[in-house]
N, C-alpha and C positions, 0 to 999 in steps of 0.2 A: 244427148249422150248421157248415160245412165251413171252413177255412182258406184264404182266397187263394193262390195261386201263390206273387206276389212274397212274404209270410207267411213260406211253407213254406222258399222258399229262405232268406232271413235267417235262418229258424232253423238250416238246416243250417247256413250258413256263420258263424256265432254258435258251433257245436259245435266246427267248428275253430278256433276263435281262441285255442285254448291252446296252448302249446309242449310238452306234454306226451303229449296227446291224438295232435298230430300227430306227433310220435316214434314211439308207438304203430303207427299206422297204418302211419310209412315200413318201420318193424319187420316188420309183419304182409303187406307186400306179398311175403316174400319164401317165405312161408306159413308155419299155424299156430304159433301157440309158446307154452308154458304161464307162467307167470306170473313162477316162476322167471327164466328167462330174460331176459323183458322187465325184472325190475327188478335185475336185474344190468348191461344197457345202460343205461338210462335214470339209473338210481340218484338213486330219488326212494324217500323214505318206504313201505312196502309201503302203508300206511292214504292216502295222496295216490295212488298209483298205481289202488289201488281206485275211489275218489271218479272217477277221470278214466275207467277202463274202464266204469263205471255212465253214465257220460254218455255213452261213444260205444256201449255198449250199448243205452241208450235211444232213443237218434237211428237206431238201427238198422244204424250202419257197420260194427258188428262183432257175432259172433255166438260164443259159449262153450260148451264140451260139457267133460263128464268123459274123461280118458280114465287110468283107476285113479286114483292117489293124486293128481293133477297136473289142474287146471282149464285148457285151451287157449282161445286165442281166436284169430279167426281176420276176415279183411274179408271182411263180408255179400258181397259183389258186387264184380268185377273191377271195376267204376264207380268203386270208391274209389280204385284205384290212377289210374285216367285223371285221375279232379281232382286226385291229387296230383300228376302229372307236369303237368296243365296249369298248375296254379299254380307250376308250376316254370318252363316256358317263361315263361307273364308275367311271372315275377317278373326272371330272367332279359334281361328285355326292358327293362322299367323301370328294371332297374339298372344297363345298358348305357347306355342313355339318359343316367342320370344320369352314369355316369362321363363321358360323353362331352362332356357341360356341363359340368362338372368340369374335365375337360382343358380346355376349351375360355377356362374363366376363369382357369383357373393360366396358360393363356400368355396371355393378354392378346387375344387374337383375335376376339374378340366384336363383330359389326356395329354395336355401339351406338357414336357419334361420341363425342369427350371432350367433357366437359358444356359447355353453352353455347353461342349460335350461334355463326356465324364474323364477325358485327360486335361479340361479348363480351356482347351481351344476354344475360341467362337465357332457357333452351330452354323453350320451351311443351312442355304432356305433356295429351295425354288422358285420358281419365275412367281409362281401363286402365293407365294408366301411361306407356305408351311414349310416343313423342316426338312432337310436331306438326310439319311446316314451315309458314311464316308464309303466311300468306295462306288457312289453310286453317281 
C-alpha cells in the first residue's frame, strides 16, 4: 500500500527539522566532502554526526561512495539545494515581516485606537479579538 503525497512530504520535511542535518546539506551544496571535513565545521560528536548522515541518507537527500581511505557524501539531487534556498527566501520573508511588526510596536504606530471608546466605555472586541464599533 503506497503512502500519500501529503505523508511523503511531512516525512521529508520531518528529516529536515534538525539543525544539524541541515548544516549538512548547506555544506554539501557546495559539493562532495568526506566526513572529515563535515565534522570539523559542524563540530558535533563523530557518533551524532553519523546518526544524522544515516537519516539524510535514508530520506535519500544524500548519497555516499568510497573514495580510498575517506567516505564522501554528497546531495542526491540539485532539488536539495533549491529547498534549501527556498526555505531561505521564506524564512526570509517571515522575518521581515516580523521585524516589521516589531518596529512597528516599538514606535507606538499601530492602528489599534487607545483602549476604550471615546465616551470612556469599554471597547467591544469580536470573537478574533480585534475591536467592534457600536452599533455593530
Amino acid at each position: 500500500m503506497s503512502v500519500p503525497l501529503y505523508q511523503a512530504k511531512a516525512e521529508l520535511f520531518r528529516t529536515l527539522g534538525h539543525p544539524v542535518r541541515i548544516r549538512v546539506l548547506e555544506l554539501l551544496q557546495d559539493g562532495p566532502k568526506p566526513v572529515r571535513d563535515l565534522l570539523a565545521v559542524i563540530e558535533v560528536e563523530p557518533s551524532n554526526l553519523s546518526q544524522q548522515l544515516a537519516v539524510l541518507r535514508r530520506a535519500g537527500m544524500v548519497t555516499s561512495y568510497r573514495d580510498g581511505p575517506l567516505v564522501m557524501y554528497s546531495l542526491s539531487t540539485p532539488d536539495v539545494a533549491d529547498l534549501l534556498a527556498a526555505g531561505r527566501r521564506i524564512l526570509g520573508t517571515v522575518l521581515t515581516d516580523r521585524d516589521a511588526l516589531l518596529d512597528e510596536l516599538r514606535a507606538g504606530t499601530t492602528a489599534d485606537p487607545a483602549p476604550g471608546a471615546p465616551d470612556g466605555s469599554p471597547r467591544a472586541h469580536a470573537a478574533d479579538g480585534s475591536p467592534t464599533r457600536p452599533g455593530r
